[in-house]
C-alpha positions as CSV (number, residue, x, y, z in Angstrom):
1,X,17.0,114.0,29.2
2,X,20.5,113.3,27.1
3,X,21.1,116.6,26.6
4,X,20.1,118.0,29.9
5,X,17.6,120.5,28.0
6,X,13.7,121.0,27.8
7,X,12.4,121.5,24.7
8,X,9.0,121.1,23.8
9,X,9.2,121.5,19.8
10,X,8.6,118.2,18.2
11,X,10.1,119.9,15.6
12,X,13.1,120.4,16.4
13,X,13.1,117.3,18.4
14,X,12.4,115.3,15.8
15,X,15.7,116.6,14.0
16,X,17.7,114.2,16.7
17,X,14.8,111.9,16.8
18,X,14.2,111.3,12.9
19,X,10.8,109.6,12.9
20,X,9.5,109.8,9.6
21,X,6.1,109.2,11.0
22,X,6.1,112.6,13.4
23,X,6.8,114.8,10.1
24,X,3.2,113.5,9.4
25,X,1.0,113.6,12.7
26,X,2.7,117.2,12.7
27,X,1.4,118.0,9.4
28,X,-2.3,116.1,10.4
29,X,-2.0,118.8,13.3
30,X,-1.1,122.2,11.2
31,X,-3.4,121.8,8.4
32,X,-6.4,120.7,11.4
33,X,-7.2,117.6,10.2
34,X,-6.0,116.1,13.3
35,X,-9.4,114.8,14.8
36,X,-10.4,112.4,11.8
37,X,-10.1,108.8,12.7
38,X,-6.8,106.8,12.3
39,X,-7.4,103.6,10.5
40,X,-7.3,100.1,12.8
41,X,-3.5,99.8,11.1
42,X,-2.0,103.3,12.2
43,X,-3.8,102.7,15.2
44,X,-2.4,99.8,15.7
45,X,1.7,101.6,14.8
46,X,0.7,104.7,17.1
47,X,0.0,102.3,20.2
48,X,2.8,100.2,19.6
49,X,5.4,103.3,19.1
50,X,3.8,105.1,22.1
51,X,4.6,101.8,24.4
52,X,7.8,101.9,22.8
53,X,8.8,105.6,24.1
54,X,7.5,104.9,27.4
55,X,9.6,102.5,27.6
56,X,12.3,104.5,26.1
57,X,11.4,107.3,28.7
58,X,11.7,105.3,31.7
59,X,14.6,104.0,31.1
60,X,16.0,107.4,30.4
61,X,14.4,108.6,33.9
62,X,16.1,105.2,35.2
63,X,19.6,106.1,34.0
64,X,19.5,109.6,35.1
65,X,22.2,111.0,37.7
66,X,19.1,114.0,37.7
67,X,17.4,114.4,41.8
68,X,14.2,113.7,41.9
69,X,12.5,116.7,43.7
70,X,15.0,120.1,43.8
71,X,17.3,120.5,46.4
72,X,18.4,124.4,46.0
73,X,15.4,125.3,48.7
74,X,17.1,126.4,51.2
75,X,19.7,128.2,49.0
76,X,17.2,129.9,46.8
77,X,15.2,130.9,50.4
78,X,18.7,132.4,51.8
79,X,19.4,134.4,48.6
80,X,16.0,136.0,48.6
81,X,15.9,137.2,51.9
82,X,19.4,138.7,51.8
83,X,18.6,140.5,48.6
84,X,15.1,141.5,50.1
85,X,16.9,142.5,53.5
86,X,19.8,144.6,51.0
87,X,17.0,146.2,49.1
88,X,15.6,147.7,52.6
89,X,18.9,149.0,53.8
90,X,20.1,150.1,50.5
């Protein structure tokens, strides 16, 4: 949301991120060991870090100037039509 951009690699969001602990779950996930039980202590860390983000999320979505549904309908409805009506003259 801070930079305006999607990006789905944790990856490369980690690089802004730096959570030591991703660089792990990430390697967990390549190597497919990813579905063997967390311990009651990292369980305990992961819960309390995901509550954390969420929190961290929201008040990103809170602070954001962003709309909240599209408004370029109408705009996006008009441009399609004229290029669909030049398209049948043309």
């Amino acid at each position: 949301m801070q930079a305006g951009v999607v990006e789905a690699n944790l990856v490369r969001l980690n690089e802004a991120a730096k959570s030591p602990y991703l660089d792990d779950l990430i390697q967990r996930k390549v190597a497919g060991v990813e579905t063997e039980r967390l311990n009651e202590a990292d369980l305990s860390f992961h819960r309390g870090e995901y509550d954390r983000l969420r929190e961290k999320l929201q008040q990103a979505h809170e602070a954001s100037e962003l709309p909240e549904a599209p408004r370029g309908n109408a705009a996006l409805h008009d441009l399609l039509v004229r290029l669909r009506l030049s398209a049948k003259g043309g």
